[in-house]
N, CA, C and O of each residue as an XYZ file, in Angstrom:
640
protein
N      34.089     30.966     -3.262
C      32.704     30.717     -3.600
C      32.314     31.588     -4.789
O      32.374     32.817     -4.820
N      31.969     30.902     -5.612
C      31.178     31.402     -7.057
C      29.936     31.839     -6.905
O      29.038     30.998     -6.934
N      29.513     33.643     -6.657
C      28.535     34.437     -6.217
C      28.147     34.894     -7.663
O      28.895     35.135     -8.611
N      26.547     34.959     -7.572
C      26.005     35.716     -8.841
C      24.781     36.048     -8.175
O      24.147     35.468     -7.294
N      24.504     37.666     -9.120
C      23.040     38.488     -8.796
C      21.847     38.361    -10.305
O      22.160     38.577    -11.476
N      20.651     38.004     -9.846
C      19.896     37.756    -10.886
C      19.219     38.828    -10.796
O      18.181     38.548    -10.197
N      19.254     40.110    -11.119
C      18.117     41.560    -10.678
C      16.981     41.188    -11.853
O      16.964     40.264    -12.665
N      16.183     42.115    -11.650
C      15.098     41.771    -11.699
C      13.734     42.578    -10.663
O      13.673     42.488     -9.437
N      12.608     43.444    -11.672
C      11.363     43.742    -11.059
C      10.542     42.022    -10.570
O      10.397     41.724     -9.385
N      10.213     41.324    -11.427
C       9.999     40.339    -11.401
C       8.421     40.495    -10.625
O       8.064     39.992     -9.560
N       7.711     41.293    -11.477
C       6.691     41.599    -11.372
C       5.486     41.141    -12.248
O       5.076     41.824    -13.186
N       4.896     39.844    -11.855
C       5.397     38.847    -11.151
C       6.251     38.033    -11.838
O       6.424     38.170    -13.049
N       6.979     36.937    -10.979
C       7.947     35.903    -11.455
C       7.445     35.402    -12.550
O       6.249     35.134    -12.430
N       8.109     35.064    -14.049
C       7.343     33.889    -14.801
C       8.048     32.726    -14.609
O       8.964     32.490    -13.821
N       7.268     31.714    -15.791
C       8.421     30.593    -15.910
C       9.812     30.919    -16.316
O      10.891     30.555    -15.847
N       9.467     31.803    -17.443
C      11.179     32.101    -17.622
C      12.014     32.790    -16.678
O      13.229     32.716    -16.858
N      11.650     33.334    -15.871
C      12.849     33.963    -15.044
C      12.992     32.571    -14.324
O      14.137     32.285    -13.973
N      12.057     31.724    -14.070
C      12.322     30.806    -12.945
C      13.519     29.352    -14.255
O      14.517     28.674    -14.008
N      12.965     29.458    -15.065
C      14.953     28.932    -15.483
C      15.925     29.403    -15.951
O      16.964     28.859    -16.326
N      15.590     30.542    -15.945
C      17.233     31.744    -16.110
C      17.746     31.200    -14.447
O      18.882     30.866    -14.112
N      16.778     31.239    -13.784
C      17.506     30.937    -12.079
C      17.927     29.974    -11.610
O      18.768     29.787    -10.731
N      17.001     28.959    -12.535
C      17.716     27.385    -11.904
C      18.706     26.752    -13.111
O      19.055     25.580    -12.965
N      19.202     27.541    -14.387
C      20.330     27.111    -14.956
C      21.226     28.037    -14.426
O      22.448     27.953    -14.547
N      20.396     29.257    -13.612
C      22.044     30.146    -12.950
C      22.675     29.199    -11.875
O      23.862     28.883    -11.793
N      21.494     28.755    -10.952
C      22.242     28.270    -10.019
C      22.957     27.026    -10.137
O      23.776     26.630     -9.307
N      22.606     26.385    -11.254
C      23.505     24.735    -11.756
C      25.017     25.462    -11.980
O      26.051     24.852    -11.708
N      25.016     26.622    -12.424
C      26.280     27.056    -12.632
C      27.701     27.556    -11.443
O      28.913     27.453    -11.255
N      26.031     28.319    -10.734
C      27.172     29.309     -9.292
C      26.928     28.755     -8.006
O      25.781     28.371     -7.779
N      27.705     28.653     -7.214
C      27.503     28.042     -5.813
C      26.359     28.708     -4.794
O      25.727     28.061     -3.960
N      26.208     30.392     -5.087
C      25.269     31.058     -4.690
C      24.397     31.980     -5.597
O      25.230     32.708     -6.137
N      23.535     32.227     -5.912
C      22.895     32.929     -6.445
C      22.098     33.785     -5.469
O      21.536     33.420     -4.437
N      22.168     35.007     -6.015
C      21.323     36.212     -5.411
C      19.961     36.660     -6.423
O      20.320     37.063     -7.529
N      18.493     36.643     -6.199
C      17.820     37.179     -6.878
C      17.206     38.409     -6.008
O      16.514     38.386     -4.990
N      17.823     39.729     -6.949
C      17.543     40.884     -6.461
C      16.656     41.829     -6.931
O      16.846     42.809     -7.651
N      15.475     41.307     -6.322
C      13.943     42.378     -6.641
C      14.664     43.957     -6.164
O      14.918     44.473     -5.076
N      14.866     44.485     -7.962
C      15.042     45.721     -7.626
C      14.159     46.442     -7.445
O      13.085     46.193     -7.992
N      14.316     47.669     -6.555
C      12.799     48.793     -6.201
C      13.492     50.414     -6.975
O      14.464     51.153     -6.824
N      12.230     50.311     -7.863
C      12.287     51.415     -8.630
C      10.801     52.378     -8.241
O       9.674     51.985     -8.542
N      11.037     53.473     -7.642
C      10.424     54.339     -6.631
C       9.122     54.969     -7.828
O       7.917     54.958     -7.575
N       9.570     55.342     -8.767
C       8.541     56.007     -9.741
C       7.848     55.032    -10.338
O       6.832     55.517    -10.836
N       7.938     53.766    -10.535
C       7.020     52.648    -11.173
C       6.449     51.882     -9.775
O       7.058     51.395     -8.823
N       4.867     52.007    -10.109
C       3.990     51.405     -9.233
C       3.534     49.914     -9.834
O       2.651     49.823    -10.687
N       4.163     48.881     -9.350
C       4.052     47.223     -9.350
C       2.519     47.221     -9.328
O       1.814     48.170     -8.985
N       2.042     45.823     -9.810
C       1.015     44.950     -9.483
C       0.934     44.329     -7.993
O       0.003     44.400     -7.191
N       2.323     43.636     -7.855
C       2.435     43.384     -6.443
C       3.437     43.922     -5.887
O       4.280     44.346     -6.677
N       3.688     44.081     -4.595
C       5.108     44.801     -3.847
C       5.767     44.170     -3.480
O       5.423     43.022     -3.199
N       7.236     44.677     -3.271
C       8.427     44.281     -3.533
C       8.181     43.076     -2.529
O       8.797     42.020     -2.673
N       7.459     43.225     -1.726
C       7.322     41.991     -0.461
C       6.338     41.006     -0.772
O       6.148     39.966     -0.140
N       5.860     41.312     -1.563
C       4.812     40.043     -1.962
C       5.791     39.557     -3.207
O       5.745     38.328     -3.259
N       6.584     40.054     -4.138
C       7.890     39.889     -5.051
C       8.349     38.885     -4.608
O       8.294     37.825     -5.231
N       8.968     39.023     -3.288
C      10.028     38.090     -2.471
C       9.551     37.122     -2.479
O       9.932     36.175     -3.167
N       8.337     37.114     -1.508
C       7.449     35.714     -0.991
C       7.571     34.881     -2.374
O       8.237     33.855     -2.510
N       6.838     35.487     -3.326
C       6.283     34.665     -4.789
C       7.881     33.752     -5.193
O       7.972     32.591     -5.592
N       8.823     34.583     -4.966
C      10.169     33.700     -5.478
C      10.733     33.005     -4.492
O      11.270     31.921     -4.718
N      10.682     33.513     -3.355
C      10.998     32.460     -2.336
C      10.241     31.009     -2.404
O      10.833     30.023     -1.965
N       8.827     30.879     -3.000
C       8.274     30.005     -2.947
C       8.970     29.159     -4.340
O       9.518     28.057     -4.311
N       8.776     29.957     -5.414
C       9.001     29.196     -6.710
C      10.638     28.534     -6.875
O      10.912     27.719     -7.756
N      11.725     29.085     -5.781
C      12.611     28.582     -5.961
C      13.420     28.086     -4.680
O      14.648     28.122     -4.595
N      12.541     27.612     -3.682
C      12.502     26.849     -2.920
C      13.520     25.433     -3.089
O      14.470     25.061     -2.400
N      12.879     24.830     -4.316
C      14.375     23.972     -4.536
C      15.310     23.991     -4.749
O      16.010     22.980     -4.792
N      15.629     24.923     -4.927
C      17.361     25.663     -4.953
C      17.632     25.992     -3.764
O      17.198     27.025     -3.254
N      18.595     24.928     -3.003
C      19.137     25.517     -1.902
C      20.299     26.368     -1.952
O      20.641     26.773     -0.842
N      21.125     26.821     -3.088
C      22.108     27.884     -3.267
C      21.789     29.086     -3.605
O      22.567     30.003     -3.867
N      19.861     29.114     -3.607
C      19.568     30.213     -4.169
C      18.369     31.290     -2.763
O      17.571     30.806     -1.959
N      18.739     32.828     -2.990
C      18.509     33.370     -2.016
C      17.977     34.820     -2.397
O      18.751     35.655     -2.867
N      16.905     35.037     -2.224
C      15.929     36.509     -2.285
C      16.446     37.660     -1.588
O      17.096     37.573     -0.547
N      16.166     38.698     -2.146
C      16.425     40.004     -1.541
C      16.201     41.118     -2.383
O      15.881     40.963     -3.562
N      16.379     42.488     -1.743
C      15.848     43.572     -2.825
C      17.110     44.469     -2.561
O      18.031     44.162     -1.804
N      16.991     45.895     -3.472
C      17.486     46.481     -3.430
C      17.116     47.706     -3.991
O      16.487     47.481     -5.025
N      17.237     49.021     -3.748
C      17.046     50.238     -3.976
C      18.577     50.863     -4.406
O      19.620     50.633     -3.794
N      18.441     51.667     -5.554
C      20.008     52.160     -6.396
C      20.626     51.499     -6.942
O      20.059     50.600     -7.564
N      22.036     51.595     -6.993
C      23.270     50.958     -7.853
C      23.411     49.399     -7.996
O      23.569     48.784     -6.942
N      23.381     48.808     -8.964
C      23.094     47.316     -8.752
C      24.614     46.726     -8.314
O      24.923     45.646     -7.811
N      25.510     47.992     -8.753
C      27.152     47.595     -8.535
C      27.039     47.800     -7.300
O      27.479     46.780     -6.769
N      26.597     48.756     -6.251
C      26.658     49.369     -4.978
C      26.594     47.677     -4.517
O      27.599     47.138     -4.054
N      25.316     46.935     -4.700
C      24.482     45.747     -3.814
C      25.917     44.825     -4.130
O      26.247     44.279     -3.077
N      26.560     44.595     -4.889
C      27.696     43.656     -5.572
C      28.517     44.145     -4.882
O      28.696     43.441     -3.889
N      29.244     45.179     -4.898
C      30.119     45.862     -3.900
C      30.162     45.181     -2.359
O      30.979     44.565     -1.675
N      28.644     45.719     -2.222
C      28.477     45.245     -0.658
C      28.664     44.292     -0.283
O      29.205     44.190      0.818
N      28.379     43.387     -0.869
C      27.783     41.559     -0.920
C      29.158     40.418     -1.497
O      29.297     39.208     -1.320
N      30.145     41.572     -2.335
C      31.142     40.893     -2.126
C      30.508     39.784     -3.583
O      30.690     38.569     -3.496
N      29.959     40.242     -4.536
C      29.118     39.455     -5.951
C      30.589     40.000     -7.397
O      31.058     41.094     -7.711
N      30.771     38.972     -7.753
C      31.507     39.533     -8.855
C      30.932     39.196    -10.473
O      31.506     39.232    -11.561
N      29.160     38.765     -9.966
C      28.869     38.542    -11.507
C      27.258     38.872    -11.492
O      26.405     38.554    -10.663
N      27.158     39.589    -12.652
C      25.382     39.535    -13.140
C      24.829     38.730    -14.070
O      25.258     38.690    -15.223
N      24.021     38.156    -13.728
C      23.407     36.967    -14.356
C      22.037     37.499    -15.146
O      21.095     37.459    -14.355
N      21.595     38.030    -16.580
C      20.529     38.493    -17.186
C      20.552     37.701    -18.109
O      21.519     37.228    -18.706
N      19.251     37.510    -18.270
C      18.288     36.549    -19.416
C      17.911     37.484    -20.116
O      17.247     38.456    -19.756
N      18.612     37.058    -21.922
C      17.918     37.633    -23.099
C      16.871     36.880    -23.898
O      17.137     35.761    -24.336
N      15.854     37.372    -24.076
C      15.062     37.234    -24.818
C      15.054     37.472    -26.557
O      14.746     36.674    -27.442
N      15.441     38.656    -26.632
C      16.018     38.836    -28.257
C      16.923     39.734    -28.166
O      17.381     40.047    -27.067
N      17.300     40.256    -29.225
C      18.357     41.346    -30.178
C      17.844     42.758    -28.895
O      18.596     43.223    -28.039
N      16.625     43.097    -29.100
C      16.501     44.106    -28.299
C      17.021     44.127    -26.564
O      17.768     44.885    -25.945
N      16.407     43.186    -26.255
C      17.320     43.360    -24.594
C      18.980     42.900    -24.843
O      19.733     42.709    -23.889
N      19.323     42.786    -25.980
C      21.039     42.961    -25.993
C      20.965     44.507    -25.962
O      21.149     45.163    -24.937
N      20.780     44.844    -26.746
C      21.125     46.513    -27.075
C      21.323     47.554    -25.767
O      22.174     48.417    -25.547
N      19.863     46.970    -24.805
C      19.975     47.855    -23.761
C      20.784     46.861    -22.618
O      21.296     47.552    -21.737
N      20.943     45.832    -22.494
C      21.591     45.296    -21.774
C      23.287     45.919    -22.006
O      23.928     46.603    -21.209
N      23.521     45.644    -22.749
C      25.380     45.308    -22.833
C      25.962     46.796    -22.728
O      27.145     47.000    -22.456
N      24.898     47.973    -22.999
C      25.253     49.188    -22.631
C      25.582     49.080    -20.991
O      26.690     49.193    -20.466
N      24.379     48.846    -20.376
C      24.624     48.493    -18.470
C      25.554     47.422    -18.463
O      26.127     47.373    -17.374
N      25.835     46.756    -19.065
C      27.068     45.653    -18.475
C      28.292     46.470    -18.525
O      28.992     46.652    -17.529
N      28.577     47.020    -19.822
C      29.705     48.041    -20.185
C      29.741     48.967    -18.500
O      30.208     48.853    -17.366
N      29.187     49.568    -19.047
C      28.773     50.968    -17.572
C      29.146     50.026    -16.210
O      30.108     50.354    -15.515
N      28.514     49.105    -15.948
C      28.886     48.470    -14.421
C      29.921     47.935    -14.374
O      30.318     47.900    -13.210
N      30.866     47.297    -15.343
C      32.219     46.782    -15.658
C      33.175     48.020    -15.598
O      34.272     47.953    -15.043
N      32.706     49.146    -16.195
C      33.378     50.066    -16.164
C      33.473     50.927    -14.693
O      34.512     51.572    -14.555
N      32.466     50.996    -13.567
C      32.393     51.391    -12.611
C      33.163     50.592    -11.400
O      33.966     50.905    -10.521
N      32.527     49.455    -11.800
C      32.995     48.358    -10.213
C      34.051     47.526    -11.132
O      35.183     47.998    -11.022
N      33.997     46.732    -11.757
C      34.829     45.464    -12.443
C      33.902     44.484    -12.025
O      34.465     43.607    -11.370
N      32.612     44.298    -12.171
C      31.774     43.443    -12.204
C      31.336     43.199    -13.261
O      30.709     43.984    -13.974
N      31.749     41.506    -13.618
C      31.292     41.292    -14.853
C      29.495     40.876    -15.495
O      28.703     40.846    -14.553
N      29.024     40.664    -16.490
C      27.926     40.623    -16.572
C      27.833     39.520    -17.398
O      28.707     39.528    -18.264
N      26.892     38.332    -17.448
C      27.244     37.288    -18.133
C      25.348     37.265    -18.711
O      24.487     37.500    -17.863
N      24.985     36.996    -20.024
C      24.565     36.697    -20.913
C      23.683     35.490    -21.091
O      24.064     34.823    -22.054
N      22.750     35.046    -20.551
C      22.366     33.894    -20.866
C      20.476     34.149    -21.507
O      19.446     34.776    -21.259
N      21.109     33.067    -22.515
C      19.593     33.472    -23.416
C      18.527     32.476    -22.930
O      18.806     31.300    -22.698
N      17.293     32.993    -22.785
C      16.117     32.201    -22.538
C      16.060     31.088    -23.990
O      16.375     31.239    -25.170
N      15.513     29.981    -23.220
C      15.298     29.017    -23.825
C      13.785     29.271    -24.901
O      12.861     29.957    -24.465
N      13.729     28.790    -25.950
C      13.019     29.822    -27.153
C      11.503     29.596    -26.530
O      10.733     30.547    -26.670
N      11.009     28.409    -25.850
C       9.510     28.442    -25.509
C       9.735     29.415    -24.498
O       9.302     28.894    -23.471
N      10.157     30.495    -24.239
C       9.977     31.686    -23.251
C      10.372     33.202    -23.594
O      10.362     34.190    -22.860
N      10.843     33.021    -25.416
C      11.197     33.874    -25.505
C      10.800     35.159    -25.724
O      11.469     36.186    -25.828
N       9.335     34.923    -25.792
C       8.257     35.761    -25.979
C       7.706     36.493    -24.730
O       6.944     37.456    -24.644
N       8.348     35.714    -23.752
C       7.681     36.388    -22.240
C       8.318     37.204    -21.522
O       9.498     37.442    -21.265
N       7.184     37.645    -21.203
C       7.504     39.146    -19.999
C       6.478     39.176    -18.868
O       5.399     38.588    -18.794
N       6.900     39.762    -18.256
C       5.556     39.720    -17.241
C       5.000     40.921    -17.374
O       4.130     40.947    -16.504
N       4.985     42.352    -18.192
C       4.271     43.411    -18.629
C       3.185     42.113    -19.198
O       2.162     41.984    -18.524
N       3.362     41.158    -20.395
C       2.926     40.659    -21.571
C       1.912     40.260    -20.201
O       1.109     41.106    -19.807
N       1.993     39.226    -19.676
C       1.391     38.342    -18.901
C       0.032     38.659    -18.089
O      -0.974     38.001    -17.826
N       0.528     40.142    -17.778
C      -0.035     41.058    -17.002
C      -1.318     41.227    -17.644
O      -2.414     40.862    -17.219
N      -0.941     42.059    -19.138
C      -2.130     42.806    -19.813
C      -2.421     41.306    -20.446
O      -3.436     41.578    -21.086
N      -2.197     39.963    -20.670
C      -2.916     38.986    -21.016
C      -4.225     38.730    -20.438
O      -5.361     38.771    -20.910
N      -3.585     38.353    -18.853
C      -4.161     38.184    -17.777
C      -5.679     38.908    -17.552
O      -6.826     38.486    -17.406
N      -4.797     40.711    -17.625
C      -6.250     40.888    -17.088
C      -7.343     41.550    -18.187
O      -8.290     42.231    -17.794
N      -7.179     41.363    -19.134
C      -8.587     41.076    -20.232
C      -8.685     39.104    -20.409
O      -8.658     38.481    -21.471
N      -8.773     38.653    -19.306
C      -9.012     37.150    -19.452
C      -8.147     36.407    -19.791
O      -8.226     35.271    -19.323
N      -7.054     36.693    -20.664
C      -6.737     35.399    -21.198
C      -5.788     34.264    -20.510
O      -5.039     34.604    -19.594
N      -5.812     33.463    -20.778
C      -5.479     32.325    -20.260
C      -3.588     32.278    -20.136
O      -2.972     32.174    -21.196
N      -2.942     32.346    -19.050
C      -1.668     32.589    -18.952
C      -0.961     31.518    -17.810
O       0.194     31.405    -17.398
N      -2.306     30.750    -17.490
C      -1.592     29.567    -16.487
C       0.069     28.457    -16.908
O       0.961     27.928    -16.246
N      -0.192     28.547    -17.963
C       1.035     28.323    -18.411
C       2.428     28.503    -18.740
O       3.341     27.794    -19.163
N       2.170     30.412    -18.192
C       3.417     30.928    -18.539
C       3.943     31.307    -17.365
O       4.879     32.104    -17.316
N       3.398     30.778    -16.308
C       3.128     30.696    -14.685
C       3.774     30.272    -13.654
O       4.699     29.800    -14.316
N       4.155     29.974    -12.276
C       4.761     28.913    -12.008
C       3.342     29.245    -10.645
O       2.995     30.308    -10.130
N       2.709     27.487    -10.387
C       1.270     27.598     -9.914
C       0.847     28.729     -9.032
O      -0.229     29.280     -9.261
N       1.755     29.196     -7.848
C       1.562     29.644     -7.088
C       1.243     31.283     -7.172
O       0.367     31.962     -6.637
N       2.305     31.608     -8.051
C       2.373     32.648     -9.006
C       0.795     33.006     -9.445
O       0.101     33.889     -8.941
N       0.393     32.032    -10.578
C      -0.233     32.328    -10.911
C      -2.134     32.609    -10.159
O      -3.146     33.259    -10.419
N      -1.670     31.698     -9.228
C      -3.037     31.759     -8.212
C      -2.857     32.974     -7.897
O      -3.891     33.641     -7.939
N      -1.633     33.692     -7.496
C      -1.603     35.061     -6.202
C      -2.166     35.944     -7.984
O      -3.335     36.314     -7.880
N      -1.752     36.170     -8.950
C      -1.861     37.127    -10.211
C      -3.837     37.010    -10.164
O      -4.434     38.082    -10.064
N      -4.403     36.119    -10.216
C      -5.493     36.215    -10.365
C      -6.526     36.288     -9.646
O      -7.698     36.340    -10.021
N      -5.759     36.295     -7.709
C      -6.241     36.858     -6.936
C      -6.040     38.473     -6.605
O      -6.472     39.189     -5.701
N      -5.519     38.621     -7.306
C      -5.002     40.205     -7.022
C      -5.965     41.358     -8.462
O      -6.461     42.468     -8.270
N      -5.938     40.659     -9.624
C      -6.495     40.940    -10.519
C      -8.135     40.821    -10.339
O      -9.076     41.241    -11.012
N      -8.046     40.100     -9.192
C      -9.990     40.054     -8.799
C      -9.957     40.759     -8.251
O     -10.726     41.474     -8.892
N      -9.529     41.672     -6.970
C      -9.316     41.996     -6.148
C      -9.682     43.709     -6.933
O     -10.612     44.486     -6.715
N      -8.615     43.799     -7.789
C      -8.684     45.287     -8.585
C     -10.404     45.379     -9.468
O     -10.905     46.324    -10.077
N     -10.900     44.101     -9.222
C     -12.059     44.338    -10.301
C     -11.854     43.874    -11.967
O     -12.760     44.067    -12.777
């Protein structure tokens, strides 16, 4: 079986992570998307409201499966028995810091890291971007996937 990990804060999900995931999974028999938890950065939403939001948005993927993780992304691959990482580039810059961590985790475990570039209407997105769009008003339903975007602007009312 052809296993791959999609990590990821995914705070919150956009559209683009949601087809980095569904051209990962046309590819691998299983896909793992692993809301990583990073202890010193405080989210918009938590790692458990993370899950829910992608469990929902990728619901039609039945090869595809949520979970988190705290530390080594090789440790979770190790465990899980994953011999590939699946990251979406956006530009030149997330190569730079990417292929350093692919190097480093290839070099630790022998887990390879595979490369796939966002499709260009997404290449501009982030969910930092989305975030600070969002909450001075602006209009981001589009960069959304619906459900997503209902929970972002209930939560953003919520803060005031």
């Amino acid at each position: 079986m052809r296993r791959a990990v999609c990590p990821g804060s995914y705070d919150p999900p956009t559209n683009g992570h949601l087809d980095i995931l569904e051209r990962t999974a046309a590819v691998f028999d299983e896909v793992v998307v692993a809301v990583l938890i990073n202890k010193s950065k405080r989210g918009l939403f938590t790692v458990e409201e993370r899950m829910e939001m992608l469990g929902e948005v990728v619901a039609h993927l039945p090869n595809v499966r949520i979970d988190s993780w705290h530390g080594l992304l090789v440790d979770y691959c190790r465990q899980h028995e994953i011999r590939a990482i699946v990251k979406g580039l956006r530009a030149v810059s997330d190569f730079d810091y990417e292929l350093q961590m692919a190097q480093m985790n290839q070099q630790l475990t022998g887990v390879e890291t595979l490369f796939m570039p966002t499709k260009p209407l997404n290449s501009f997105l982030s969910s930092s971007l989305v975030k600070e769009v969002a909450t001075y008003g602006g209009d981001v339903a589009h960069l959304l996937p619906d459900t997503v975007h209902r929970r972002l602007l209930e939560r953003l009312g919520e803060q005031g």
